[in-house]
DSSP file (Angstrom, degrees, kcal/mol; ACC not computed):
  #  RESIDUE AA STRUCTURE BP1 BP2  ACC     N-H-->O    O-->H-N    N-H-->O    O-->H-N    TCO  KAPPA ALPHA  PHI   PSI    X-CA   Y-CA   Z-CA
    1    1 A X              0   0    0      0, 0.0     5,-0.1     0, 0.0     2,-0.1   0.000 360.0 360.0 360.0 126.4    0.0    0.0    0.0
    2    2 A X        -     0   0    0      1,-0.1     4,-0.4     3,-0.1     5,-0.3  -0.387 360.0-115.5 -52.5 132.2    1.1    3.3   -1.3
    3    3 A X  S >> S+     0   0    0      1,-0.2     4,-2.6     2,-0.2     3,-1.7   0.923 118.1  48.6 -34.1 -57.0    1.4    6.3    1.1
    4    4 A X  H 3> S+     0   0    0      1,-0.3     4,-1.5     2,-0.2     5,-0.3   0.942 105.9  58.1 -65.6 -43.5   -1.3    8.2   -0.6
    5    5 A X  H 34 S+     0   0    0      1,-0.2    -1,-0.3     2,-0.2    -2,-0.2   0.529 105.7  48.3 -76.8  19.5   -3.6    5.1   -0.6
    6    6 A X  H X> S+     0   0    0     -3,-1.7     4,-2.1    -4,-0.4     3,-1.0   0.628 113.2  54.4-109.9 -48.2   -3.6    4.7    3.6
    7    7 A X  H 3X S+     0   0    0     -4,-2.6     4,-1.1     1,-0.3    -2,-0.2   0.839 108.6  40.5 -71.0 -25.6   -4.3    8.2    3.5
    8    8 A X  H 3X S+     0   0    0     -4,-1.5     4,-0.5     2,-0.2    -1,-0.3   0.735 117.8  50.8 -33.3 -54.8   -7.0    7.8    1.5
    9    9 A X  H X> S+     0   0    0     -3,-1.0     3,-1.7    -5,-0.3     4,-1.5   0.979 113.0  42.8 -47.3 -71.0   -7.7    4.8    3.6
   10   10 A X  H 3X S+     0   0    0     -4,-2.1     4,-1.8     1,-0.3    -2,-0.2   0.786 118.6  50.4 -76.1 -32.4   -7.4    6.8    7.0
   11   11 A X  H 3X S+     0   0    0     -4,-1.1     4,-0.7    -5,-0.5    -1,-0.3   0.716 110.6  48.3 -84.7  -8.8   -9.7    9.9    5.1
   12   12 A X  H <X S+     0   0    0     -3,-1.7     4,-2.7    -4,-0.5     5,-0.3   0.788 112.5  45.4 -95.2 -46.2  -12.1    7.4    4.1
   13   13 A X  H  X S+     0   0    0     -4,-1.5     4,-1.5     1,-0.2    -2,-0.2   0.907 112.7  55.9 -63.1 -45.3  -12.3    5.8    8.0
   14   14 A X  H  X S+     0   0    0     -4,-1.8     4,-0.5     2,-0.2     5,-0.2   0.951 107.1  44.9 -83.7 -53.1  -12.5    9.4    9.1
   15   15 A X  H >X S+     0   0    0     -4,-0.7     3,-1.0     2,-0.2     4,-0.8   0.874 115.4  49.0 -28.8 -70.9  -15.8   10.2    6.7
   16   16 A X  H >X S+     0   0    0     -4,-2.7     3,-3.6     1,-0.2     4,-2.3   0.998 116.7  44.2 -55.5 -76.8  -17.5    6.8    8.0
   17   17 A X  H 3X S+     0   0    0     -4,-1.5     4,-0.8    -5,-0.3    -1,-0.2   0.661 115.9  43.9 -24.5 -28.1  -16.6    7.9   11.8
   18   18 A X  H <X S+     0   0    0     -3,-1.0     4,-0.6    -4,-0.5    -1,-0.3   0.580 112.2  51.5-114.9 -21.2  -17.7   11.3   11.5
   19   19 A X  H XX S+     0   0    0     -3,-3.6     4,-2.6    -4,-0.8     3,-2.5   0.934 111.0  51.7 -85.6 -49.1  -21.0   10.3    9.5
   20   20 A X  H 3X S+     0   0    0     -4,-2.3     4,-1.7     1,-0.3    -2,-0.2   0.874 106.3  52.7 -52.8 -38.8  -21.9    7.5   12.5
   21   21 A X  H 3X S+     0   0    0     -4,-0.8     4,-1.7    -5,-0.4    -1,-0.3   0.717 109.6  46.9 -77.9  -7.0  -21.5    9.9   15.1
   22   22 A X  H <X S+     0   0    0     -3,-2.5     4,-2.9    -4,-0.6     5,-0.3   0.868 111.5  53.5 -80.4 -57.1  -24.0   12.5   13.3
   23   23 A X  H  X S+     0   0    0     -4,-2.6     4,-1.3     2,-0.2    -2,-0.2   0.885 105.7  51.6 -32.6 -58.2  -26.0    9.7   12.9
   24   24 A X  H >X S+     0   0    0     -4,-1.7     4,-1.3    -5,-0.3     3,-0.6   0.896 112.4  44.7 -23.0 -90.3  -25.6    9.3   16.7
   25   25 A X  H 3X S+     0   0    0     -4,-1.7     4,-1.9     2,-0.3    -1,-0.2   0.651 101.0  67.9 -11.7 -63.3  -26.6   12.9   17.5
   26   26 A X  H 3X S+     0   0    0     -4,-2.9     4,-1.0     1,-0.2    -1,-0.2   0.827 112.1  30.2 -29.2 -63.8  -29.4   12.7   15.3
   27   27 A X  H XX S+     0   0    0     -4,-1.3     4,-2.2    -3,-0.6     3,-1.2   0.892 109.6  60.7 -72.0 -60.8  -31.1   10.1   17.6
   28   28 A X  H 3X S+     0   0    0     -4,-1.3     4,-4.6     1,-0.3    -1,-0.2   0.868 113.7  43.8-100.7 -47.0  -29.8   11.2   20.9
   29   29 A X  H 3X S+     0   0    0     -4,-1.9     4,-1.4     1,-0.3    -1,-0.3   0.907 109.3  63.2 -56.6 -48.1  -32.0   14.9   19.7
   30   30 A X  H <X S+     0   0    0     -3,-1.2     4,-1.0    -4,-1.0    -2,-0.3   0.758 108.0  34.8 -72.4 -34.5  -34.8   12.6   18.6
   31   31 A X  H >< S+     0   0    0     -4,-2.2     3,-1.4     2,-0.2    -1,-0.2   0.941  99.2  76.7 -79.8 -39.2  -35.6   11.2   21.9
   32   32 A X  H 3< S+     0   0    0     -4,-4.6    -2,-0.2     1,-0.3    17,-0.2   0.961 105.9  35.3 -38.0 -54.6  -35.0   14.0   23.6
   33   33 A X  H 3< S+     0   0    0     -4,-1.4    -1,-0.3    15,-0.1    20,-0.2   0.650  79.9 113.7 -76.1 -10.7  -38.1   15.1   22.4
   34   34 A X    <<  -     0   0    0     -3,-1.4     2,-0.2    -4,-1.0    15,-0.1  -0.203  58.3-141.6 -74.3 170.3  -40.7   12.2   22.2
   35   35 A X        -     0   0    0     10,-0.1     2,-0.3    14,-0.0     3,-0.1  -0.647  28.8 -89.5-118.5 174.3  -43.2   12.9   24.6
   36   36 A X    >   -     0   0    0     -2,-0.2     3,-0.5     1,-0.1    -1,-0.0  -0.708  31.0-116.0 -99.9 149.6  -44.8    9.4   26.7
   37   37 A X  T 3  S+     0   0    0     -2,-0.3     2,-1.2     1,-0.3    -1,-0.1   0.843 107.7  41.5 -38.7 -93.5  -47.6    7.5   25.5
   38   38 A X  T 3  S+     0   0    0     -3,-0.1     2,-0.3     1,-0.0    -1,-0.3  -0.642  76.0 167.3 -99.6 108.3  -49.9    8.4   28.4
   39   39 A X    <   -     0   0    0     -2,-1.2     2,-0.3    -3,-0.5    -2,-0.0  -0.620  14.8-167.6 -90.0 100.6  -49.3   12.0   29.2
   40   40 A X        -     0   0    0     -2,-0.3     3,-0.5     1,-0.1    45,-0.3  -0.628  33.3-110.1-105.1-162.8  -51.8   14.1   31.6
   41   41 A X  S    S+     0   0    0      1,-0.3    45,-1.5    -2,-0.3    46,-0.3   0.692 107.1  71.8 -93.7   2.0  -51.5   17.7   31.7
   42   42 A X  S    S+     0   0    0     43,-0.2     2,-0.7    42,-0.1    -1,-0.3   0.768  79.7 114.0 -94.5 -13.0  -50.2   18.3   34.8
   43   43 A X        -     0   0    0     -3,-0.5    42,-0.8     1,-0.1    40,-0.1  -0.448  69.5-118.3 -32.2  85.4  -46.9   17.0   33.5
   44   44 A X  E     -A   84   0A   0     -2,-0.7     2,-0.4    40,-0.2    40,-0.2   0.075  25.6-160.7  -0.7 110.2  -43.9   18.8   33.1
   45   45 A X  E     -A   83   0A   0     38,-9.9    38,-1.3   -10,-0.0     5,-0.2  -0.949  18.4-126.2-100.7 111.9  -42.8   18.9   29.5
   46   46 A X  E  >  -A   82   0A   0     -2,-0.4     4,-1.8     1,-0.2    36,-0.2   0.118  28.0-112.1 -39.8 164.9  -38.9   19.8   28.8
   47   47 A X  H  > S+     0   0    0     34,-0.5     4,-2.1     1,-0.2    -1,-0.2   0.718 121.1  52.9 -66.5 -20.6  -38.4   22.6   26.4
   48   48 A X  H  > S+     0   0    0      2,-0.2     4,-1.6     1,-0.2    -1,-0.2   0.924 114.0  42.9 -98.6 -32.7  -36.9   20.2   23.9
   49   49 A X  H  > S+     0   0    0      2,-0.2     4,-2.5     1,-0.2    -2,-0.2   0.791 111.2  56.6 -78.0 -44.3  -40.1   18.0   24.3
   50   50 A X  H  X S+     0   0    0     -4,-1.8     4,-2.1    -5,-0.2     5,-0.4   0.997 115.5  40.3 -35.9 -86.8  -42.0   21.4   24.2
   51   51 A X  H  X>S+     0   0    0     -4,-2.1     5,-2.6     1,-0.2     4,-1.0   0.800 111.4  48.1 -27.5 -46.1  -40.4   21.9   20.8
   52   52 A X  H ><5S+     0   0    0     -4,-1.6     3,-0.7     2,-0.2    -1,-0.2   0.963 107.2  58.5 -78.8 -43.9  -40.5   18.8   19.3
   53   53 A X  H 3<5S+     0   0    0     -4,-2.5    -2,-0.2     1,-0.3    -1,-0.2   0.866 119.1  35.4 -62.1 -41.9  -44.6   18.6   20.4
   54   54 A X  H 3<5S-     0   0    0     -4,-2.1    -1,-0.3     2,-0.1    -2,-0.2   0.676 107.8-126.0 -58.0 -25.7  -45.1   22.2   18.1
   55   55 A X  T <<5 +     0   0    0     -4,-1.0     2,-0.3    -3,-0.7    -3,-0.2   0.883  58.5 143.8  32.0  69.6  -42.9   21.4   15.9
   56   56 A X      < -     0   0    0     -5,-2.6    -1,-0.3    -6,-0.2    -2,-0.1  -0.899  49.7-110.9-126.6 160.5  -40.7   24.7   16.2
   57   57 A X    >>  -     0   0    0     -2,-0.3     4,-1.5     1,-0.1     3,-0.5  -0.192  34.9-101.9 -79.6-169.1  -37.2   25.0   15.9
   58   58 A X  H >> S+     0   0    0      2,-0.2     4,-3.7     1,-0.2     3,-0.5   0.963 122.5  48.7 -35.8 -77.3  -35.1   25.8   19.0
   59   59 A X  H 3> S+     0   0    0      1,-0.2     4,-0.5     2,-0.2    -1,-0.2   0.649 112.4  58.7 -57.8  -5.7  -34.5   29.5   18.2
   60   60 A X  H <4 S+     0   0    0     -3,-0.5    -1,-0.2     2,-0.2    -2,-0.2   0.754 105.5  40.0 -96.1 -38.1  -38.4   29.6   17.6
   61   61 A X  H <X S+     0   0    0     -4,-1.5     4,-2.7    -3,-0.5     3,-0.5   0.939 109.9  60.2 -77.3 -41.7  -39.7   28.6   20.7
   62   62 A X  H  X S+     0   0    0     -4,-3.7     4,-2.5     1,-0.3     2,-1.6   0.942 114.4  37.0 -34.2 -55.6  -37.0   30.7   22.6
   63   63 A X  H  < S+     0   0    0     -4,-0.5    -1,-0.3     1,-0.3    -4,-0.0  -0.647 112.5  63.2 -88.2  79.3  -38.4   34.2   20.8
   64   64 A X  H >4>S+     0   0    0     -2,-1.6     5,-0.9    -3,-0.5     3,-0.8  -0.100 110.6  29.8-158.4 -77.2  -41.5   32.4   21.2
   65   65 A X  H ><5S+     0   0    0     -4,-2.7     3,-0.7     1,-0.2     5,-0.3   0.791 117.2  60.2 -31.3 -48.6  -41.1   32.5   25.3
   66   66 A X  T 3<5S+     0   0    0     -4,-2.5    -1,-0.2    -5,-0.3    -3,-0.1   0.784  98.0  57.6 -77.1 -19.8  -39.2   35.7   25.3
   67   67 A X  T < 5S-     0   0    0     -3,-0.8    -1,-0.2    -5,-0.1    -2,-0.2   0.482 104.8-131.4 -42.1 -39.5  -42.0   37.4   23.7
   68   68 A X  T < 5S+     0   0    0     -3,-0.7    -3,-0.2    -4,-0.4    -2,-0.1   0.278  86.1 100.4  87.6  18.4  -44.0   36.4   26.4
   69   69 A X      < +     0   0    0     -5,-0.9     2,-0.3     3,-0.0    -4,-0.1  -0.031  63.1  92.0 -96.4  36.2  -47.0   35.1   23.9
   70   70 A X  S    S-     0   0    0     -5,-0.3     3,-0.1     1,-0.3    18,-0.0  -0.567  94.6 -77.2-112.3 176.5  -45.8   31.1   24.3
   71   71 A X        -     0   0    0     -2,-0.3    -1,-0.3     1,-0.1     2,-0.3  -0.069  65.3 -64.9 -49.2 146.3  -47.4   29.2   26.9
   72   72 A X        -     0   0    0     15,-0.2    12,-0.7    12,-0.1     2,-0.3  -0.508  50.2-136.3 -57.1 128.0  -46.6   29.4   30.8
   73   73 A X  E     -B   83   0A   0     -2,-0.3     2,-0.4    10,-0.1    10,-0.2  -0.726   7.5-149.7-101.5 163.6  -43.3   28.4   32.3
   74   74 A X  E     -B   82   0A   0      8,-3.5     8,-3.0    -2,-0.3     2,-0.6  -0.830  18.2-134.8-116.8 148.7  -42.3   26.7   35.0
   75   75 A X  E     +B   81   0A   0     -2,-0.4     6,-0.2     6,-0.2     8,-0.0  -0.775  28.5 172.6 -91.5  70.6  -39.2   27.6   36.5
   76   76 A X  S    S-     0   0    0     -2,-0.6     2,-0.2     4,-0.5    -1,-0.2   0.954  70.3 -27.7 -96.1 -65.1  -37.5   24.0   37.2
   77   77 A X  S    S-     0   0    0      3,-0.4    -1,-0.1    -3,-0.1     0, 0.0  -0.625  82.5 -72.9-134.7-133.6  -34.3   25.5   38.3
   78   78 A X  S    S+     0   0    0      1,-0.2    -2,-0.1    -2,-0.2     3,-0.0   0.863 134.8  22.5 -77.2 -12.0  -32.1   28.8   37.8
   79   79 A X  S    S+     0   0    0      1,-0.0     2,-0.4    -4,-0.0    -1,-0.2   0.514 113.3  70.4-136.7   4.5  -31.3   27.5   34.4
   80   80 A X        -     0   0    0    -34,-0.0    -4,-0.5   -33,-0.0    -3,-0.4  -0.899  52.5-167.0-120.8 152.3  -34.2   24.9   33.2
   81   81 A X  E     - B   0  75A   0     -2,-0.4   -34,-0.5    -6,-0.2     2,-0.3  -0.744   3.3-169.5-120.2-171.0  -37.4   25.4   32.3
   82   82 A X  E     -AB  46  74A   0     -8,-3.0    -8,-3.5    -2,-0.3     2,-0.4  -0.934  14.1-139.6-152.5 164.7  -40.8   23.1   31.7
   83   83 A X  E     -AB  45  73A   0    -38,-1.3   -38,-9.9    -2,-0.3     2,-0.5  -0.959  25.1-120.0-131.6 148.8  -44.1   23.5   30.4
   84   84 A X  E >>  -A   44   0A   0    -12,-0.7     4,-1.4    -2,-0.4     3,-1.1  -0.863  22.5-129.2 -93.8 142.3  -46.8   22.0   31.8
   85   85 A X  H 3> S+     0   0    0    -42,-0.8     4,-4.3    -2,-0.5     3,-0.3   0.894 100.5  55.1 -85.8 -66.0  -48.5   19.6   29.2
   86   86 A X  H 3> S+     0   0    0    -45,-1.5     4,-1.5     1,-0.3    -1,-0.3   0.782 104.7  41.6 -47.1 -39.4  -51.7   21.1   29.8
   87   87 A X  H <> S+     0   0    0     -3,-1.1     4,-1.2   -46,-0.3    -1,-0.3   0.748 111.5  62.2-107.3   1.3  -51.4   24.5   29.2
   88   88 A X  H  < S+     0   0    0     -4,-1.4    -2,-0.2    -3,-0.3    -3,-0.2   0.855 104.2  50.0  33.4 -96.2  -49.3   23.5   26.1
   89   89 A X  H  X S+     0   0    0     -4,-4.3     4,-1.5     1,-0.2    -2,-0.2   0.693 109.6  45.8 -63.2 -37.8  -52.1   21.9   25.0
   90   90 A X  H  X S+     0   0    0     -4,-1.5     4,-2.9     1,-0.1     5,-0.3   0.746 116.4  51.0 -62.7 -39.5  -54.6   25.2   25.6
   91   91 A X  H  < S+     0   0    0     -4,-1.2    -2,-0.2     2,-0.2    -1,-0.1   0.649 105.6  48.8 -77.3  -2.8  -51.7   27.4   23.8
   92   92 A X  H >4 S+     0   0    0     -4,-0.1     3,-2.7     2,-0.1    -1,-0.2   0.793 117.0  47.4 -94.5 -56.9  -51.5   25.1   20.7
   93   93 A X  H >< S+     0   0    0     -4,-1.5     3,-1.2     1,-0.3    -2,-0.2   0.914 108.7  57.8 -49.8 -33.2  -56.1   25.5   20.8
   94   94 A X  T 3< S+     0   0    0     -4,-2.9    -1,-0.3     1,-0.2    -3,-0.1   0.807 104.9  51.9 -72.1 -15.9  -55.8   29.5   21.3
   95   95 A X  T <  S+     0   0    0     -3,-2.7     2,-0.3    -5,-0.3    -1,-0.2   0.316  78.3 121.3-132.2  40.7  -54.0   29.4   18.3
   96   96 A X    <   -     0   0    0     -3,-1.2     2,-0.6     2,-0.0    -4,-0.0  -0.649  57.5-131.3 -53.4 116.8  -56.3   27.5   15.8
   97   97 A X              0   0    0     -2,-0.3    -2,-0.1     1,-0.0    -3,-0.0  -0.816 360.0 360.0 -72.3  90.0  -57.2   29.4   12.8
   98   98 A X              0   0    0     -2,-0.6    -2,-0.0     0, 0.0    -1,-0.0  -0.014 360.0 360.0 -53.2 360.0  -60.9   29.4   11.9
């Protein structure tokens, strides 16, 4: 094997590696958000759960919050928040289109 073909080799190994861990990522994001089968409203929803249940991106529910027209939050600690499932669920119906 030539120098240039193990670098090739090793650039090809690097590609596969790099693609598996996206892959990885991908998933890890995608659970983060599924919400559980049976759900009541008084439930705490994460913000990525929040997200994922609107379907808005990140940077959309944030100005979404900051705006102060999203849904209530709950203050989980100095740096997380929740929604509660239920009123959520009332902010998604206030903003049905007739």
């Amino acid at each position: 094997m030539t120098l240039r073909e193990a670098e090739l080799s090793r650039a090809r190994r690097a590609q596969r590696s790099h693609a598996k861990e996206k892959r990885r990522k991908r998933k890890r994001r995608q659970q983060r958000g599924m919400l559980p089968a049976n759900i009541s409203d008084h439930q705490i929803l994460t913000f990525a759960q929040w997200t994922a249940m609107t379907s808005l991106s990140v940077r959309a529910g944030r100005d979404i919050l900051k705006s102060g027209k999203g849904p209530p939050v709950v203050q989980l600690t100095s740096k997380r928040i929740g929604i509660r499932f239920g009123d959520a669920k009332r902010w998604l119906e206030e903003r049905l289109r007739t």
